[in-house]
C-alpha positions in Angstrom: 0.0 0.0 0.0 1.9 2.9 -1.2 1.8 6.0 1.4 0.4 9.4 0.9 2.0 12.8 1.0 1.2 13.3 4.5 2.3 9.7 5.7 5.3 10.5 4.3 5.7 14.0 5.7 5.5 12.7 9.1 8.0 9.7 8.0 10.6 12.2 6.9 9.9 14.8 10.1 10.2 11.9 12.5 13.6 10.6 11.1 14.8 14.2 10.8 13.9 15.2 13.8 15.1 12.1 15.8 18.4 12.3 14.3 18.7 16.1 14.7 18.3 15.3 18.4 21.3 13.2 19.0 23.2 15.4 16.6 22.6 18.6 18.3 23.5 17.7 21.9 26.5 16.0 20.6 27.3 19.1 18.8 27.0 21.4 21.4 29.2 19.0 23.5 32.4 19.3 21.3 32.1 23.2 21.5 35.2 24.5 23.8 35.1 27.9 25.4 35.5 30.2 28.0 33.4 30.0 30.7 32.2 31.9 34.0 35.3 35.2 35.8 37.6 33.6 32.3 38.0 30.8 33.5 40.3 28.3 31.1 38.3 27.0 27.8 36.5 23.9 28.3 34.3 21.5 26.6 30.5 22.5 27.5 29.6 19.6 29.4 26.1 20.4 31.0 24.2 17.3 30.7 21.6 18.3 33.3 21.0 21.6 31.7 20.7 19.7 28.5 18.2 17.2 30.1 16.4 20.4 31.2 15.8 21.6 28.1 14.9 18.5 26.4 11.8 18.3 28.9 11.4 22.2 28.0 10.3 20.8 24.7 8.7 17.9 26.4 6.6 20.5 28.0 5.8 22.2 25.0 3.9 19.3 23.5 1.2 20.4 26.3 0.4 23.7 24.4 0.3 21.4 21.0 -2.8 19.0 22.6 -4.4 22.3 23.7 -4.3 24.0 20.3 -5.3 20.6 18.9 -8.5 20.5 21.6 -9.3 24.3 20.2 -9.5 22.8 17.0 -11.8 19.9 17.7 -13.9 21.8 20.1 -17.6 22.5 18.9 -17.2 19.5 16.5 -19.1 17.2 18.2 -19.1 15.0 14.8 -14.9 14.9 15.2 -14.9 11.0 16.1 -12.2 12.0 18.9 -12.6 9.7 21.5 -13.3 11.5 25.1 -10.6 12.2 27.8 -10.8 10.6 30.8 -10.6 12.5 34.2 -7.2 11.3 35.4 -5.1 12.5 38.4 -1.7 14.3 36.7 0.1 12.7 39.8 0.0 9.6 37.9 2.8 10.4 35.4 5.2 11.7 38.4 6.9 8.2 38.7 7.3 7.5 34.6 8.4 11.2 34.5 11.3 11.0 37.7 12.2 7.5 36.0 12.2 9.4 32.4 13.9 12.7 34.3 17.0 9.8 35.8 17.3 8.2 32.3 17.6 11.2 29.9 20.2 12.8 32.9 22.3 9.6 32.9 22.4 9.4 29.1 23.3 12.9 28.7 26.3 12.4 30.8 27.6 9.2 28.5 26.8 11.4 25.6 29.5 13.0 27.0 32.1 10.2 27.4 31.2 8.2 23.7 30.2 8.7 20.4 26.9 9.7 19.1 26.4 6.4 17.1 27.4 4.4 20.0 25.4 6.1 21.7 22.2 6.0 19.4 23.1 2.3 19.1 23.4 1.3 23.0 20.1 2.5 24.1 18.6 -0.5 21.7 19.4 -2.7 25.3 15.8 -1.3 26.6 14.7 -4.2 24.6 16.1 -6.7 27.3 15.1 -4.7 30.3 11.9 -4.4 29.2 11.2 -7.4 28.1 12.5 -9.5 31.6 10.4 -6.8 33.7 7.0 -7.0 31.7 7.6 -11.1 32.2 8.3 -9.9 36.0 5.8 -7.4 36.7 3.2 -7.2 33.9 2.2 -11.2 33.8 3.0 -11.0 30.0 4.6 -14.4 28.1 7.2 -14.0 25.9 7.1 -16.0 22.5 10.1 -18.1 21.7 11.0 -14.9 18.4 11.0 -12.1 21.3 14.0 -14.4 23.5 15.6 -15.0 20.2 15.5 -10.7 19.6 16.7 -10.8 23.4 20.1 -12.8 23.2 20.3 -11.1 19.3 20.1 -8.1 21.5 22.6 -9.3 23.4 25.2 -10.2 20.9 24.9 -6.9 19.2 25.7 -5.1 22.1 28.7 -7.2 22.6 30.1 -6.3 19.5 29.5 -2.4 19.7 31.3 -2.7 23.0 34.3 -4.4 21.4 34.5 -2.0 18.6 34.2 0.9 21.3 37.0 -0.6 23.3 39.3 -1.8 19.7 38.8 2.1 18.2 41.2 4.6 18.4 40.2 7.3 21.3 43.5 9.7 21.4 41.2 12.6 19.7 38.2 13.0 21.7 37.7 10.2 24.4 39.6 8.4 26.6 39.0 4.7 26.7 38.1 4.6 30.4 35.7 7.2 29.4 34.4 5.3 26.4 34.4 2.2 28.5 31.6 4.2 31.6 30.2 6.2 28.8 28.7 2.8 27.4 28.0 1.3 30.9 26.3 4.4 31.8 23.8 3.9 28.5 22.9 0.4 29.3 22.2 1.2 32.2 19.9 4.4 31.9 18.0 1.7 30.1 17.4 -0.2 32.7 15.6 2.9 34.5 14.0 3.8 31.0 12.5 0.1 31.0 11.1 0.4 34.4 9.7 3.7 33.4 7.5 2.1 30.1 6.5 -0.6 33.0 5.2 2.1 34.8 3.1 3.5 32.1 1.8 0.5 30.8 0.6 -0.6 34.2 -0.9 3.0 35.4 -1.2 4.8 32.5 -2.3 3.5 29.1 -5.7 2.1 31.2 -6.8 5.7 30.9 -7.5 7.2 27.8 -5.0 10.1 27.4 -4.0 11.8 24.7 0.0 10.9 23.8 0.4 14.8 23.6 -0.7 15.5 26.8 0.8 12.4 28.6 4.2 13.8 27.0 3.6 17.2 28.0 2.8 16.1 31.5 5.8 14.2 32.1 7.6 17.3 30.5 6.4 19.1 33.0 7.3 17.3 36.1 10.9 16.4 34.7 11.1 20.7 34.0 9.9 21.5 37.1 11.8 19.2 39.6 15.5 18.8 37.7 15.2 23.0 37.6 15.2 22.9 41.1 17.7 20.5 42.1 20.3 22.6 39.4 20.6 24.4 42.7 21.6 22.1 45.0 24.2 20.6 41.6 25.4 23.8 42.0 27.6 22.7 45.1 27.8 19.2 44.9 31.6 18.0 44.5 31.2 15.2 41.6 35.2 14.9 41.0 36.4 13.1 37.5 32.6 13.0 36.5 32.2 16.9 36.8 33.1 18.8 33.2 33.2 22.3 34.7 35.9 24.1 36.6 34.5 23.9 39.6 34.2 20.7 39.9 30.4 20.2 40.5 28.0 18.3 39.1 26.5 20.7 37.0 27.2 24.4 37.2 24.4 26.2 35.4 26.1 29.5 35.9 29.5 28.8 33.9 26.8 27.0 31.4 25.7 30.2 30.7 28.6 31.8 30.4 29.8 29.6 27.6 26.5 30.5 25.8 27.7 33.8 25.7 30.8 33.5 25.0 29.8 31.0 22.0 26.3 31.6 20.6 26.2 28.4 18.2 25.7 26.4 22.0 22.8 28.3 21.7 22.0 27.1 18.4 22.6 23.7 19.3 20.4 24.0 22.5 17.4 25.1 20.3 18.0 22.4 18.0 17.5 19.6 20.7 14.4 21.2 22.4 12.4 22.2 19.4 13.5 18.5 17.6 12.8 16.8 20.3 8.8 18.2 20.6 8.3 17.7 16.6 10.0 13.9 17.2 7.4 12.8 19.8 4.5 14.5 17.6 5.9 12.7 14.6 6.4 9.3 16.8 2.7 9.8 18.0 1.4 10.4 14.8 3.4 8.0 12.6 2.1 5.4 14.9 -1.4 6.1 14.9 -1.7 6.9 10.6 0.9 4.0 9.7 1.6 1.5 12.7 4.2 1.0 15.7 6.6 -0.9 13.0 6.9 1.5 10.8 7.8 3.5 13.7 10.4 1.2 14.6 12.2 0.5 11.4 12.1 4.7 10.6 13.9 4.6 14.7 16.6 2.4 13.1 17.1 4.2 9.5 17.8 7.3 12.8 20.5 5.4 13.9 21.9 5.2 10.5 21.4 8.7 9.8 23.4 9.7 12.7 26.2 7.2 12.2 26.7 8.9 8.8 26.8 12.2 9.5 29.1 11.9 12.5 31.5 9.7 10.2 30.9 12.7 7.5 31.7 15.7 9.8 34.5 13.9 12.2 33.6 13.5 15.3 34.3 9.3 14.8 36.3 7.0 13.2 34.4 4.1 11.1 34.6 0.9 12.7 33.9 -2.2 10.6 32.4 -3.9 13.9 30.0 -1.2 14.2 28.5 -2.6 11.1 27.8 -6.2 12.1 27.0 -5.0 16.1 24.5 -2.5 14.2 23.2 -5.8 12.1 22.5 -7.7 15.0 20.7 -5.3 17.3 18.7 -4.8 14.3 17.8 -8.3 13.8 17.1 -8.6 17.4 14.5 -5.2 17.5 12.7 -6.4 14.6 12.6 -10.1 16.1 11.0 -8.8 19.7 8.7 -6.6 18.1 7.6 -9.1 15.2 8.8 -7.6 12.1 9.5 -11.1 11.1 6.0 -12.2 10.6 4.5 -11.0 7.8 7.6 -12.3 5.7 7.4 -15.7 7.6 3.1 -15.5 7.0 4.0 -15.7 2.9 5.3 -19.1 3.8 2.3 -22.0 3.7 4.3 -23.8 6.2 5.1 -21.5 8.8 1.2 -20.3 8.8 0.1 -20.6 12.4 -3.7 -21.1 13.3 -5.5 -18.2 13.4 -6.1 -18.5 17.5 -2.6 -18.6 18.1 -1.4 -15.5 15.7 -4.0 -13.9 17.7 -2.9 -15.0 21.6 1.1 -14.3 19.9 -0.2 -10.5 18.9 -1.5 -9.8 22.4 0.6 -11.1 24.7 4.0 -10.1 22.3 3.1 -6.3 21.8 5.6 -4.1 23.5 5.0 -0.2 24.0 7.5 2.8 23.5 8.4 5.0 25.9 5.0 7.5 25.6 7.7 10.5 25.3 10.6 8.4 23.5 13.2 11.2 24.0 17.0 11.5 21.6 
């Protein structure tokens, strides 16, 4: 079925905008400048500011489900389902689990390269796949195990190629080595936090927007206030600032000024990262939660490339084949391997069980499924 203009409009905004995420807070790492009373030049390394303003745009889908409500009000003939009263409480845990994730992976960002990084986070696949067998009551089919160990294996062999590249330009290898530790596990956190929202939150009917504005909100609201308390915490070789804190808001700022592409880049990852969950939400709903998937890997490619293209990694043939397999193990777990295995007559199963496998093997995204 070939797609229409609009389908493929939300195809390309989605891979653009998912890879412009990664890119841009990658890119505004590498800048080195002058910071707070001139202070020595430094690499901006402000992953908590950065994890502020990707819930910034988080918060921002809010006002899009509002204009989108003005829209609909008054048509009572829209077909849009009702909302639900719901208690906004009920995304604080998904959104302190989301606000721990995005911090942790912001500070790996740091430490490893942006395709590793992009790569890495396809390890959610095993955390969330043992806890929804833990805590959800859901049975795994004998494909999703297979994706699990593929999973597995492919994360094995981006490590190796992390740990057999060269590192004298950007990263140390001790930092590539907790930079990748770091990712995998932020996905254990991330995992817990789609557990969450599968358990308390997709039983109401709630608009994605809104549920992604909502989280936006709390992760905003509560990581702006402990910047203060960052402010004086000693965080030794993990701290990127003069001082020697965790995060130091204050010299962040002074680099902006002192550089005004940061800026650029900054903009870049909160505005990308609001049009990336509208495109997710939507490519989802008009095509389906596969196609959402495969254009999620085609991001990983996309930022490979360009960070090969503009320098800021060396190729890797290893990166190829770990890419392969955690590829083969995504699309095994969430069942891209069906509709090829349905055109054979002798792998048809019975129509009860293809139904029982499509209920109990669905696995949900991360409601806001952030760089």
């Amino acid at each position: 079925m070939a797609w229409t203009k609009y389908q493929l409009f939300l195809a390309g905004l989605m891979l653009i905008t998912g890879s412009i995420n990664t890119l841009s807070a990658k890119w505004a790492d590498n800048f080195v400048t002058e910071g707070c009373g001139g202070s020595q030049a430094h690499s901006f390394e402000h992953p908590f500011l950065q994890a502020v303003g990707m819930f910034l745009g988080e918060f921002s889908c809010l006002a899009a489900f509002y204009l989108l409500q003005c829209r609909i009000w008054g048509h009572t003939d829209s077909g849009v389902e009702p909302q639900q009263s719901f208690s906004a409480l009920l995304f604080l845990p998904p959104a302190l689990c989301d606000m721990t994730g995005t911090s942790i992976m912001y500070v790996a960002l740091n430490m490893t390269s942006a395709s590793s990084f992009q790569m890495l986070r396809g390890a959610v696949i095993i955390f969330t796949g043992l806890l929804s067998v833990a805590f959800l009551g859901r049975k795994l089919v004998p494909s999703q195990w297979v994706g699990i160990l593929a999973t597995i294996a492919g994360l094995v062999v981006v490590g190796l190629a992390d740990l057999t590249s060269r590192h004298e330009d950007q990263h140390k290898l001790s930092d590539v080595i907790t930079g990748d530790l770091l990712i995998v596990m932020a996905q254990v956190i991330v995992s817990i936090q789609m557990v969450l929202e599968e358990k308390f939150v997709y039983k109401h009917n709630v608009h994605p927007l809104r549920a992604v504005g909502t989280e936006g909100f709390f992760g905003f609201v509560i990581l702006t206030l402990l910047l203060v308390p960052m402010y004086y915490i000693p965080a030794g070789a993990f701290s990127g600032n003069p001082r020697g804190v965790l995060e130091d808001a204050l010299d962040a700022f002074c680099q902006l000024g002192r550089q005004p592409l940061i800026i650029v880049a900054l903009l870049g990852n909160i505005s990308s990262i609001a049009f990336f969950n509208f495109a997710g939400i939507s490519v989802t709903k008009e095509m389906s939660a596969t196609t959402r998937m495969v254009l999620d890997s085609l991001r990983t490619v996309v930022i490979w490339a360009l960070s090969l293209a503009l320098g800021w990694e060396t190729f890797h043939p290893l990166q190829i084949l770990g890419f392969f397999i955690l590829l083969v193990g995504t699309a095994l777990y969430n069942g891209l391997h069906q509709p090829l295995m349905a055109r054979l007559p002798w792998c048809q199963p019975p129509a009860e069980d293809h139904e029982r496998e499509s209920l109990l093997g669905g696995s949900h995204t991360p409601i806001n499924e952030n760089s």
